[in-house]
Biotite code that builds the C-alpha atoms (Angstrom):
import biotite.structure as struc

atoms = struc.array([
    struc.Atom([92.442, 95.648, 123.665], chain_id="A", res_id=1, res_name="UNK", atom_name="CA", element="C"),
    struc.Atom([91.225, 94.054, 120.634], chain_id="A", res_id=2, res_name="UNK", atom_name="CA", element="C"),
    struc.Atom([94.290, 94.069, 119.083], chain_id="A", res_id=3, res_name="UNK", atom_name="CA", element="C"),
    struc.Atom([96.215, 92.731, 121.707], chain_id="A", res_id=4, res_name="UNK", atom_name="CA", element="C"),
    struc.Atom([93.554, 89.739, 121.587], chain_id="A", res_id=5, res_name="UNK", atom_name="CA", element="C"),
    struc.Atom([94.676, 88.781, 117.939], chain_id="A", res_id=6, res_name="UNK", atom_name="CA", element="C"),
    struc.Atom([98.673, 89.505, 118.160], chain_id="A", res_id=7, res_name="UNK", atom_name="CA", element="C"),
    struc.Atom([98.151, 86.925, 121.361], chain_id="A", res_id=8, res_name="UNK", atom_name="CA", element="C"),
    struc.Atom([96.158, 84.203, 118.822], chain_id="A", res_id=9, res_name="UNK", atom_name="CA", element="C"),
    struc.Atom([98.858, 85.096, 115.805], chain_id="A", res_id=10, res_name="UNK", atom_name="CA", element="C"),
    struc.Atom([101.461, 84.415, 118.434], chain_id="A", res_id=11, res_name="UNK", atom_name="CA", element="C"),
    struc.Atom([99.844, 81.175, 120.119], chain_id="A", res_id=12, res_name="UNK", atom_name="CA", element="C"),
    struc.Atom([99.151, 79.961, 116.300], chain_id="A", res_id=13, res_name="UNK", atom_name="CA", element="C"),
    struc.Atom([102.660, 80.473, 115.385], chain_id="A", res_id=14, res_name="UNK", atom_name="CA", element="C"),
    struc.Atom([104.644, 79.129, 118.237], chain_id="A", res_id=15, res_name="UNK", atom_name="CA", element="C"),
    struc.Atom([102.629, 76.358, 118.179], chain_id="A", res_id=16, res_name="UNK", atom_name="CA", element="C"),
    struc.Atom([103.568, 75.214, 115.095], chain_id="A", res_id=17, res_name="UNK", atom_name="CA", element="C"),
    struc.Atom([107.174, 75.705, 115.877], chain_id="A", res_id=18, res_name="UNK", atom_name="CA", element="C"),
    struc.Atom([106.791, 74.037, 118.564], chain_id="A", res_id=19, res_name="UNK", atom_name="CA", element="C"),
    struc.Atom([105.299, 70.740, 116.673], chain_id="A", res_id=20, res_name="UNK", atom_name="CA", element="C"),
    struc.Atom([108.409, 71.134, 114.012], chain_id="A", res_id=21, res_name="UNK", atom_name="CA", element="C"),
    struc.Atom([110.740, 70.946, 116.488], chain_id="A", res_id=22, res_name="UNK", atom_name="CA", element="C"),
    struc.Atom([109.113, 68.139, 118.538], chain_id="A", res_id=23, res_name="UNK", atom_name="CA", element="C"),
    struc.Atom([108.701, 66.291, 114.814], chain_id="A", res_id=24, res_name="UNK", atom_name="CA", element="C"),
    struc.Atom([111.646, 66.834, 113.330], chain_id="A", res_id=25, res_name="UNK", atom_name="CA", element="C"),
    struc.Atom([112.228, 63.666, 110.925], chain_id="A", res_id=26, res_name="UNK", atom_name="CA", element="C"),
    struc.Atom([109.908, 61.703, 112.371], chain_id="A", res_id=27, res_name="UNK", atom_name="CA", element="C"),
    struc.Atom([107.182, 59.318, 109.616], chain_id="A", res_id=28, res_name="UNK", atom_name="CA", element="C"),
    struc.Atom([104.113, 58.658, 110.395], chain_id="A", res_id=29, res_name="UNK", atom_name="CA", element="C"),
    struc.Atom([104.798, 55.282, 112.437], chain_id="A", res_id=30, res_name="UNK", atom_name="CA", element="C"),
    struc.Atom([107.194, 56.868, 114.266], chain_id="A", res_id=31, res_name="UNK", atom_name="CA", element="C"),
    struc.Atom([105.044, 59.475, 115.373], chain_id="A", res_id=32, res_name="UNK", atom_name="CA", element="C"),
    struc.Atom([102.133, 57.554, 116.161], chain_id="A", res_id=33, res_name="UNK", atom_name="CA", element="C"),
    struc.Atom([104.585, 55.221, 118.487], chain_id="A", res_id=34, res_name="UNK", atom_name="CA", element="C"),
    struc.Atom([105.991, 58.130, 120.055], chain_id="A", res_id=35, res_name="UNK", atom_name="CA", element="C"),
    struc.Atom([104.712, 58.263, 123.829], chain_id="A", res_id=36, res_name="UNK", atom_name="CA", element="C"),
    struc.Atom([106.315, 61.128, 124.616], chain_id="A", res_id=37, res_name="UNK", atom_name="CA", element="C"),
    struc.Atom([106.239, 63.955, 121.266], chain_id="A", res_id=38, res_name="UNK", atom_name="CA", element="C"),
    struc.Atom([102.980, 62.664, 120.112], chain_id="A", res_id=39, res_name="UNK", atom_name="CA", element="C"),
    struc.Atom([101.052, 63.544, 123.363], chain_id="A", res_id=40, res_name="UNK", atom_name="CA", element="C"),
    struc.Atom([102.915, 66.937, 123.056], chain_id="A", res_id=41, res_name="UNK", atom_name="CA", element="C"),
    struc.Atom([102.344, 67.573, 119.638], chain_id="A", res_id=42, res_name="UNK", atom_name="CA", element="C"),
    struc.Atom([98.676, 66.916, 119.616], chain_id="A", res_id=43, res_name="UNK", atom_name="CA", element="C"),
    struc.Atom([98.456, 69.770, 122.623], chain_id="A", res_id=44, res_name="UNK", atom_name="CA", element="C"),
    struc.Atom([99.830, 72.158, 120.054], chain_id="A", res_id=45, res_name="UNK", atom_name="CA", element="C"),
    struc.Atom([97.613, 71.116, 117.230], chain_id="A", res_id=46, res_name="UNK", atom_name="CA", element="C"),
    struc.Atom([94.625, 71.648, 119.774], chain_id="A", res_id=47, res_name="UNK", atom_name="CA", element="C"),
    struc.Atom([96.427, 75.189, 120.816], chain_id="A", res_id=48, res_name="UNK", atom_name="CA", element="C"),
    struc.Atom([96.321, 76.164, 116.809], chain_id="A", res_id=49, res_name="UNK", atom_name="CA", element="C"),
    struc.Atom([93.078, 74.952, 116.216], chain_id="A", res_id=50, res_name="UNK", atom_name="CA", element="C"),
    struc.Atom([91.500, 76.923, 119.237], chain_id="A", res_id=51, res_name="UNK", atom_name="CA", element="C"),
    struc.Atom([93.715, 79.915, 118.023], chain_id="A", res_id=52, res_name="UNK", atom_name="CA", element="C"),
    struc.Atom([92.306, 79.713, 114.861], chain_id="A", res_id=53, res_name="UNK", atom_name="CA", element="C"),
    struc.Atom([88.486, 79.435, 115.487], chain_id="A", res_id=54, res_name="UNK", atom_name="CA", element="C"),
    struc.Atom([88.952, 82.526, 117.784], chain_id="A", res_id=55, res_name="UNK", atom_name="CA", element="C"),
    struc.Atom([90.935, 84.577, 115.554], chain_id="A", res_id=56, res_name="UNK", atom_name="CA", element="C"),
    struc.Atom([88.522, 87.265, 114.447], chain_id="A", res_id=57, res_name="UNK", atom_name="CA", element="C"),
    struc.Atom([86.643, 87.388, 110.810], chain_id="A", res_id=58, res_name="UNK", atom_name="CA", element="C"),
    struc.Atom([87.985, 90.136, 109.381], chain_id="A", res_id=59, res_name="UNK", atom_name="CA", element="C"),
    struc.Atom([91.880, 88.958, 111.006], chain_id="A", res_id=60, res_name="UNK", atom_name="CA", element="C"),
    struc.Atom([91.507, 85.909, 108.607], chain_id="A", res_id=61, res_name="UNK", atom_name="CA", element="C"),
    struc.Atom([90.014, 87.633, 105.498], chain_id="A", res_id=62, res_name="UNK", atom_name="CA", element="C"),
    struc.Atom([93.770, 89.507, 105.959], chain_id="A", res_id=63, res_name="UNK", atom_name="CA", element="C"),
    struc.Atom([95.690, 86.223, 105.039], chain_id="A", res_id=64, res_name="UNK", atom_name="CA", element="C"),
    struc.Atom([93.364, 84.285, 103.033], chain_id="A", res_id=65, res_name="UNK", atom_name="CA", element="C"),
    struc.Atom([96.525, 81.686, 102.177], chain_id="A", res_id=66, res_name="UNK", atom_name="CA", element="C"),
    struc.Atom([96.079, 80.375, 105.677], chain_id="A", res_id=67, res_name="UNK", atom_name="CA", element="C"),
    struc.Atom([92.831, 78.039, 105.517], chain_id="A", res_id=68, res_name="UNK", atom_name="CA", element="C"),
    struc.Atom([91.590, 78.977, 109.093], chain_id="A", res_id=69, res_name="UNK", atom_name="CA", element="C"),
    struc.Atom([88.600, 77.391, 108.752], chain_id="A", res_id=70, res_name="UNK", atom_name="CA", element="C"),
    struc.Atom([90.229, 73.954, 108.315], chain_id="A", res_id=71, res_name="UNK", atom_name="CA", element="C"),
    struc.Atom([92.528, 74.435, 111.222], chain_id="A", res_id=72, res_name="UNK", atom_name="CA", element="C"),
    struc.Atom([89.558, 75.494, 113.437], chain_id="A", res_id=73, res_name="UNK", atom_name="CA", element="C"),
    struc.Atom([88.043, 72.256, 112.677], chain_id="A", res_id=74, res_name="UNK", atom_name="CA", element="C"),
    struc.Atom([90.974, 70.254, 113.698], chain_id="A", res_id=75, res_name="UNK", atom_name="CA", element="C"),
    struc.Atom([89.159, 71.015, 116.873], chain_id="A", res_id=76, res_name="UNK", atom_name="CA", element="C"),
    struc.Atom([86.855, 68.484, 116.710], chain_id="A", res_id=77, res_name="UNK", atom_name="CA", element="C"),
    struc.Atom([89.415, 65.688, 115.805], chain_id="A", res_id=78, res_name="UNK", atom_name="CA", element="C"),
    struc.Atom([91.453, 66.249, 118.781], chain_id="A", res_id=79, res_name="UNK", atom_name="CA", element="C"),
    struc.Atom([92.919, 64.024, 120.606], chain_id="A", res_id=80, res_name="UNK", atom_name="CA", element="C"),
    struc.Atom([92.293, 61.455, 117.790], chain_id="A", res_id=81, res_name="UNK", atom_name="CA", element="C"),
    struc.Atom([90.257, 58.106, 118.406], chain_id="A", res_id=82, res_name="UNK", atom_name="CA", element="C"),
    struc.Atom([89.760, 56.956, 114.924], chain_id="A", res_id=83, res_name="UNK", atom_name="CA", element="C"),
    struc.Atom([92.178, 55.612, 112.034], chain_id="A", res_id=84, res_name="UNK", atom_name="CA", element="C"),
    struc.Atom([90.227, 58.624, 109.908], chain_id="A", res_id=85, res_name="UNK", atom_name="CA", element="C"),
    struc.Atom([91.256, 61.263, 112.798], chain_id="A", res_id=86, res_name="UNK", atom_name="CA", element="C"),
    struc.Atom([94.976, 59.880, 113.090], chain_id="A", res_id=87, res_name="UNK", atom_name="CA", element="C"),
    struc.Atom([95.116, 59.822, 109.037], chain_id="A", res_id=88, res_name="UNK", atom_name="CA", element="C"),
    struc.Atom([93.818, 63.089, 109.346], chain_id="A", res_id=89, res_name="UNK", atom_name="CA", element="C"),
    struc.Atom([96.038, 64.789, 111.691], chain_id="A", res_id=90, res_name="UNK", atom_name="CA", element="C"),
    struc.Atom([99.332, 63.182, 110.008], chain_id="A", res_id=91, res_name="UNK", atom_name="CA", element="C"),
    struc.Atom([98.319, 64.647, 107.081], chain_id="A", res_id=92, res_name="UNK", atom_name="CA", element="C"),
    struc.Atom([97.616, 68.137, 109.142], chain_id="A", res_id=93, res_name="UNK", atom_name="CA", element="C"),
    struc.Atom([101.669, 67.636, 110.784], chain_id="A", res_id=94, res_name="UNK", atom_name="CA", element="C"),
    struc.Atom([103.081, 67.041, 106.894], chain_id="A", res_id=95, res_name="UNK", atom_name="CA", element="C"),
    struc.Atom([101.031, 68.853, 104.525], chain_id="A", res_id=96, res_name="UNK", atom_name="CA", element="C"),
    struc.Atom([99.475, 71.731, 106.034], chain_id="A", res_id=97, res_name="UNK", atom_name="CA", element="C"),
    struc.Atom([101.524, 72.934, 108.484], chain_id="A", res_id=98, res_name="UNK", atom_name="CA", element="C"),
    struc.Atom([105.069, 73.900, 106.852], chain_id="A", res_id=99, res_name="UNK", atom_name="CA", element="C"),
    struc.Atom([103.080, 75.967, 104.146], chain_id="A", res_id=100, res_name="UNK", atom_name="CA", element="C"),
    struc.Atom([101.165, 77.584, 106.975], chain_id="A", res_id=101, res_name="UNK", atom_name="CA", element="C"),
    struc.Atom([104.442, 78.751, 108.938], chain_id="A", res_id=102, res_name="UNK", atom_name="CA", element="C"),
    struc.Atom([105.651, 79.813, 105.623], chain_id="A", res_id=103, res_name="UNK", atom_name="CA", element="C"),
    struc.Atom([102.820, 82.236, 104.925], chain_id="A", res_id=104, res_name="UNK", atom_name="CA", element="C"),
    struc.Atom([102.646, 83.316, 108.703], chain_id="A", res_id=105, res_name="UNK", atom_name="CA", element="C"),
    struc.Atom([106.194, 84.218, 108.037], chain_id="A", res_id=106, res_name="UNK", atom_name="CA", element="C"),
    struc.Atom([105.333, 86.466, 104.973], chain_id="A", res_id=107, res_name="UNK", atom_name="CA", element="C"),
    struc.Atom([101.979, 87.909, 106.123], chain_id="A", res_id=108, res_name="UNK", atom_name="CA", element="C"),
    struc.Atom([104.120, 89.048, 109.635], chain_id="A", res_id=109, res_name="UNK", atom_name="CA", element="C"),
    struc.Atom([106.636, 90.891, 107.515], chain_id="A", res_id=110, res_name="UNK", atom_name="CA", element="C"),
    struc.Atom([103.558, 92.346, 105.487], chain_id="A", res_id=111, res_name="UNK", atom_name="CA", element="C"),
    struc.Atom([101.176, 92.839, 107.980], chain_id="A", res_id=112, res_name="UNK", atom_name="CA", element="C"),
    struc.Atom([103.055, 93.888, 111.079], chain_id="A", res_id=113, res_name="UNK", atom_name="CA", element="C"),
    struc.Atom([100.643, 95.484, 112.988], chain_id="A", res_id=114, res_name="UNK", atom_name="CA", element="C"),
    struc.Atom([98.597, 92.420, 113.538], chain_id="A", res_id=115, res_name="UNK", atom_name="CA", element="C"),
    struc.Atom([101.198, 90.798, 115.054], chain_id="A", res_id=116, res_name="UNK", atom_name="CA", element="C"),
    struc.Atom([102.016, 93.990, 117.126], chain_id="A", res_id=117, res_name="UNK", atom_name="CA", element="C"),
    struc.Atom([101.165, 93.541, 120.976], chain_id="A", res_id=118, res_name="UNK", atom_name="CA", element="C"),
    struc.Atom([100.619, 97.415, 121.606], chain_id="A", res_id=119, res_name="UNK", atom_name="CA", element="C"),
    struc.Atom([97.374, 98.597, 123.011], chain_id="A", res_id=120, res_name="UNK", atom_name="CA", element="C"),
])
């Protein structure tokens, strides 16, 4: 059961992401910020990774220390955000943290298949 628990997390965290590349595309940051429709969207996502992420079990995370989990569980708290320090924030989440975290999610599922396994 448990380990359907974290392939379901892995998952959520990963498609998430996708998800927010695809709704982002090209888009800078005053784009995105004027965007009434992707922005909305995208910040659902973030929330959906950031959750993911602060349930994602201990020892799960110690497995693929290049993913900072800690700092995406934290996005938690910025979500949606009110603040010029929360929107700065979260831009910088959408350009600078989030390609290199679907790239090692990509490597760490090829190494580490079983955690992404949904098999009871």
């Amino acid at each position: 059961m448990q380990q359907l628990y974290v392939a379901s997390l892995l998952a959520n965290f990963f498609d998430a992401g996708w998800s927010i590349q695809v709704l982002l595309g090209d888009m800078d940051r005053a784009q995105y910020e004027a965007s009434r429709l992707a922005r909305p969207e995208i910040e659902r996502h973030l929330r959906t990774m950031a959750d993911s992420a602060r349930a994602l079990p201990e020892a799960v995370r110690a497995q693929m220390p290049k993913v900072d989990w800690s700092a995406w569980a934290a996005l938690t708290d910025e979500l949606p955000p009110h603040s010029e320090a929360a929107r700065a924030r979260v831009w910088t989440v959408l350009s600078t943290w989030l390609p290199p975290a679907g790239a090692e999610l990509r490597r760490y599922r090829a190494r580490l298949p079983a955690l992404w396994a949904f098999s009871p």
